[in-house]
N, C-alpha and C positions, 0 to 999 in steps of 0.2 A: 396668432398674429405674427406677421413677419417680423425675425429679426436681423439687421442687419452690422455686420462684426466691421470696423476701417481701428486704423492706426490714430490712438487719442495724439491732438495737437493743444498746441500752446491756449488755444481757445475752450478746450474743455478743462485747465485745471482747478477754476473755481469748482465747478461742478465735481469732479474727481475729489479735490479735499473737502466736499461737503461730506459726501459719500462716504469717505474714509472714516469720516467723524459720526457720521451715521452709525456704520459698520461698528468702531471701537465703543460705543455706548450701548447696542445692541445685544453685542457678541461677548464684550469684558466689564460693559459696565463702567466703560473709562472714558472719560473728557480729554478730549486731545486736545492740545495746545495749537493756537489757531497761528500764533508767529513761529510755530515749526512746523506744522502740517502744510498749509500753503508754499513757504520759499520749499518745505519736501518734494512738494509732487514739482513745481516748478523745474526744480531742478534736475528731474528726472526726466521731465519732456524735453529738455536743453542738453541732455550729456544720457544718449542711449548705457555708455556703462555703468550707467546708476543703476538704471531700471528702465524698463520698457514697456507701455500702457496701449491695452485699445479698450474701446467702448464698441457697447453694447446699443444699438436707434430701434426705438418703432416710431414709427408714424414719425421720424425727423429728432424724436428727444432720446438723448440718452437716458437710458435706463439701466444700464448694469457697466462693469468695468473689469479688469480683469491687468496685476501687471505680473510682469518675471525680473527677476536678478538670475546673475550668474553666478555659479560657482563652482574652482576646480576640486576636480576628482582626480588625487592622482592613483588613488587605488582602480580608475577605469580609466586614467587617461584621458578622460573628456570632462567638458562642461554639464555640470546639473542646471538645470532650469527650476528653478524655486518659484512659485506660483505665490501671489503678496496683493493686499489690498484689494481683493474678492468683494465685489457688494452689486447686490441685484435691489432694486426698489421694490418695496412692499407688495406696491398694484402690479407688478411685474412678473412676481416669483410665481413657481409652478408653471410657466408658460416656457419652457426650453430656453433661456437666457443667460444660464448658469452653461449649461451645454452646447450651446454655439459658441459661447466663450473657450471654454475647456477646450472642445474640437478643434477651433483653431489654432488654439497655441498647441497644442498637443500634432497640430499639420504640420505648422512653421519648425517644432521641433524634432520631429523626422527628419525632417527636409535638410535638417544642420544636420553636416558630418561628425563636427565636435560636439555636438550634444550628445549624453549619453543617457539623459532620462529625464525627469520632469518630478518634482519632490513640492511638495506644501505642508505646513501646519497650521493643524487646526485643534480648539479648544476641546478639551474632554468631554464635558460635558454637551458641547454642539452633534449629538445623534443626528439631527433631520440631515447637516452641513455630510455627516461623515456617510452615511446612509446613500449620498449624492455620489461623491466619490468612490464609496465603493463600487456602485451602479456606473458609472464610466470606466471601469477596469482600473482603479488604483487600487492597492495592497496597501495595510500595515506593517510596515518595515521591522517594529520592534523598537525602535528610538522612540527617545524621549527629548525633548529639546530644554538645553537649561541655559541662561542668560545671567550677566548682569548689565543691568540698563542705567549706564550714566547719565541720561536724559533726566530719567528720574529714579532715582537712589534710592531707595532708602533703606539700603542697609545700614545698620552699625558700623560707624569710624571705628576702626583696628587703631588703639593706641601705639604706639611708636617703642621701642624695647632700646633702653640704653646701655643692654646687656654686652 
């Protein structure tokens, strides 16, 4: 089935935070919070420096999505493109959707001079996900990625030391 890659607009981001919340339930098991996932993608189809989204059409619907953030590298001098909120629809998946996705941001970022690569994470335990990737020519770097997520805490308060 054909599919066809355009630049997501203000009009897909219901659909895009559906998806995302799809994806996080899916993939981690985790409910996304719907008064921050919404004004999220919103605000990334309004300010390209947030992030930057296209979608995935067959037959006129979106079906899959695909965004990037930027980040510098001063160890290359260039911008890494970090590939974020990945999600193909169920009846969709195994039909190259994932791969017209990839292939085009993987075009757009040749095409940048200051891009100097293209970097994503993904869950450990997601084989079919890394399986994918590796099969479009991405590598395991050796990193690990570690976070603290003030969104949602919950780590341990550090008492305060009046030493």
């Amino acid at each position: 089935m054909l599919v066809t890659i355009r630049d997501a607009t203000a009009d897909d981001a219901k659909t895009i935070a559906a998806h995302n919340s799809a994806m996080a339930l899916e993939t981690e098991g985790r409910p996304l919070d719907p008064s921050l996932i919404g004004p999220g993608v919103r605000a990334a189809l309004e300010d390209s420096r947030k992030g930057l989204y296209w979608v995935a059409e067959q037959n006129g619907r979106v079906v899959g999505q695909i965004m990037i953030t930027h980040e510098w590298s001063d160890w290359r001098n260039g911008v890494m493109w970090w590939i974020q909120s990945v999600y193909v629809a169920k009846s969709s998946r195994r039909q190259g959707v994932f791969s017209a996705l990839y292939r085009h941001v993987e075009s757009l970022a040749r095409q940048d001079p200051e891009c100097c690569g293209i970097r994503l994470y993904v869950e450990h335990e997601n084989q079919r996900a890394q399986a994918t990737y590796l099969a479009l020519g991405m590598v395991k770097p050796g990193y690990d990625v570690m976070e603290v997520d003030f969104r949602n805490d919950t780590a341990p308060k550090q008492e305060s030391s009046n030493a």
